[in-house]
C-alpha positions as CSV (number, residue, x, y, z in Angstrom):
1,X,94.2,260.5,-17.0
2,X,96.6,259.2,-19.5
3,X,95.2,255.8,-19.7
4,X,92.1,257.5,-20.3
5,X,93.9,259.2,-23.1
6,X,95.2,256.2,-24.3
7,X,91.8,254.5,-24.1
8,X,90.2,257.5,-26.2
9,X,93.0,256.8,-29.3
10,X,92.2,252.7,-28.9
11,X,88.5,253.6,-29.2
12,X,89.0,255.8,-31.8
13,X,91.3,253.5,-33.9
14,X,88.3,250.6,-33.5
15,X,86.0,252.6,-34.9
16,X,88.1,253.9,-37.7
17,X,88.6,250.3,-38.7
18,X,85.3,249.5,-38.2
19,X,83.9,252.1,-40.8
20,X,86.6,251.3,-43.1
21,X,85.4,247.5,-42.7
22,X,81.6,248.5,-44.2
23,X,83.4,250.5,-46.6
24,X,85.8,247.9,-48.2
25,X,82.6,245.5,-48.4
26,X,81.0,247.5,-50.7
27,X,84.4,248.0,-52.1
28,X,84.6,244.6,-53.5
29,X,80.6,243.5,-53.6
30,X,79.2,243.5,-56.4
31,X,76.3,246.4,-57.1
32,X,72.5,245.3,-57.6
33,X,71.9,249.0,-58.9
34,X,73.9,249.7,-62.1
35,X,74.3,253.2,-63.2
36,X,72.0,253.8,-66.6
37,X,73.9,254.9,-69.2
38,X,72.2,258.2,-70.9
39,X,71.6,258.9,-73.3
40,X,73.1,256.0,-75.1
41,X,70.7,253.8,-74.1
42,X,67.7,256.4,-74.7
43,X,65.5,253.3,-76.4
44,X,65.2,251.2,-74.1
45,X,65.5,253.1,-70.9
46,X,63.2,252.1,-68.5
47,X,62.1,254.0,-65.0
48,X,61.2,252.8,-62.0
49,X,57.5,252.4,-60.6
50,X,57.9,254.9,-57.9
51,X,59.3,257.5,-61.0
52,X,56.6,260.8,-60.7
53,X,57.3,262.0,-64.2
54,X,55.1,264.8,-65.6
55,X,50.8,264.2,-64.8
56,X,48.9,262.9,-67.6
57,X,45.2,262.1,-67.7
58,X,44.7,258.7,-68.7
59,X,42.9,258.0,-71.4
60,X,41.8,254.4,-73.0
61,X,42.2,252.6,-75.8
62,X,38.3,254.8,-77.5
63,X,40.0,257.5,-76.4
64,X,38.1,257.7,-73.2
65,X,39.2,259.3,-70.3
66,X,37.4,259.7,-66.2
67,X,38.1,263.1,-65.5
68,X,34.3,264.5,-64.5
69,X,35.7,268.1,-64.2
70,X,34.8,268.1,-60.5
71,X,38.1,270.5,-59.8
72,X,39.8,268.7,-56.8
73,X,42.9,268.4,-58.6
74,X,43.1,272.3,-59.2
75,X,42.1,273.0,-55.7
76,X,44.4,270.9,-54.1
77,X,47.2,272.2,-56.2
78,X,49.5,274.2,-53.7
79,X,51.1,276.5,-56.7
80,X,48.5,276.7,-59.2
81,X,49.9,273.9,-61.9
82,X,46.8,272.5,-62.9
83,X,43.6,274.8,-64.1
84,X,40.6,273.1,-65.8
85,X,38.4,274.7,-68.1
86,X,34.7,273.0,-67.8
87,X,31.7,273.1,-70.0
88,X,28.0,271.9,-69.4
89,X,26.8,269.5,-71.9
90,X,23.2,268.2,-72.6
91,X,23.1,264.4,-72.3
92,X,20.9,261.9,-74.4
93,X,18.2,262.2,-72.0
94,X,18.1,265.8,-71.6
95,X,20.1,266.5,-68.3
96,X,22.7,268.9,-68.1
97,X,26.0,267.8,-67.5
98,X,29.6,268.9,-66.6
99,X,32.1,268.2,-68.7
100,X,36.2,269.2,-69.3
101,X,36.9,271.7,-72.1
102,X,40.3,272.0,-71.1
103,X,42.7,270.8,-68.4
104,X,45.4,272.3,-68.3
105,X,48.8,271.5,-66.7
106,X,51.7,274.2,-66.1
107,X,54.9,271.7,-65.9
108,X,57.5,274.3,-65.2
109,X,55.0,275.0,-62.2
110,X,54.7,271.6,-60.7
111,X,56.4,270.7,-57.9
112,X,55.7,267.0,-58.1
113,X,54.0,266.6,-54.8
114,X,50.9,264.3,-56.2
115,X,48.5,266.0,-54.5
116,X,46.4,266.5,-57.6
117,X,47.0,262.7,-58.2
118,X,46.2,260.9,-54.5
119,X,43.3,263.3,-54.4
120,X,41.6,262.8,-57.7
121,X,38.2,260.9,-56.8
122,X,38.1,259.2,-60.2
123,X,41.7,258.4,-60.2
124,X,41.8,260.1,-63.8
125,X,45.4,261.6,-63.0
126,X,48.7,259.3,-63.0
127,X,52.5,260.4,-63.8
128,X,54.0,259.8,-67.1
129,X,57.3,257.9,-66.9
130,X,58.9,260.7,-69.2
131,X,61.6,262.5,-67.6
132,X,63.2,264.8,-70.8
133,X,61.6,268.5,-70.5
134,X,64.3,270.4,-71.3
135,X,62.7,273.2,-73.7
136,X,64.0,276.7,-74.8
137,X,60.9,278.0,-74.7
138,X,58.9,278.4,-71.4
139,X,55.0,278.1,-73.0
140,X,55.9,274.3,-74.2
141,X,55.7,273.9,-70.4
142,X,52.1,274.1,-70.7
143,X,50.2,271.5,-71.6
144,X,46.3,270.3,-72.4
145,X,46.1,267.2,-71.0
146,X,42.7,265.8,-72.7
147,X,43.1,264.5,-76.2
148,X,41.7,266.0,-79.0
149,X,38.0,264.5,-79.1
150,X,38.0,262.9,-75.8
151,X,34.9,262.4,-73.9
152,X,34.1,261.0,-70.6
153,X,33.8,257.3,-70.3
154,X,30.7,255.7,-69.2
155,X,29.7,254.7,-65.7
156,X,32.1,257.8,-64.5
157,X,29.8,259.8,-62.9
């Protein structure tokens, strides 16, 4: 019994140092990740590719964006952040046509699961890489994600 006791502090002493081992490596290695240094460095802060910022709808350089209005975003939204107001249209050959208005996005809503975005069928959804929200007022939360003008690009369908 008392060598078992004796055993238990030996063990227990290894392991100690073992810990403290990993520890004192990191102690003196030097870090690959190096703390940013906010808000000095504001201008040319830079996030990281796996960064879910707030959802924007992407829109091109003709001001162009794929959203068809279809509503799979706003379905698969589990609290209600996204809501799209849709219109029909009349195309050059006569058809009618479905078409955004509005889509709107509730950011003090969103819970950042990417639902809206994985499920999107024409990949029209994407997260912004900015991370400053901080408002005073609640209803700058809200935002219309379509540009003023925008229309849908051709070939989405």
């Amino acid at each position: 019994m008392f060598f078992n006791y004796i055993g238990g502090i030996f063990k227990g002493i290894k392991t100690l140092l073992t810990g403290m081992k990993v520890t004192s490596s990191y102690f003196f290695r030097p870090s690959k990740i190096v703390t940013q240094k906010y808000p000095e460095n504001r201008k040319e802060l830079k996030m990281f590719d796996s960064f879910k910022g707030e959802v924007i709808l992407t829109h091109n350089e003709n001001n162009e964006h794929k959203c068809t209005g279809c509503g799979i975003c706003e379905i698969n939204c589990p609290n209600g952040s996204i809501e799209i107001v849709s219109m029909f249209i009349t195309t050059e050959d006569g058809k009618k046509k479905k078409a955004i208005d509005k889509h709107i996005y509730h950011l003090g809503m969103c819970t950042f699961c990417a639902l809206c975005v994985k499920t999107c069928p024409s990949n029209a959804l994407d997260f912004g890489k900015d991370f400053e929200q901080a408002v005073f007022d609640r209803a700058r939360l809200t935002k219309i994600l379509n540009k003023e003008g925008s229309k849908l690009m051709k070939g989405v369908e």
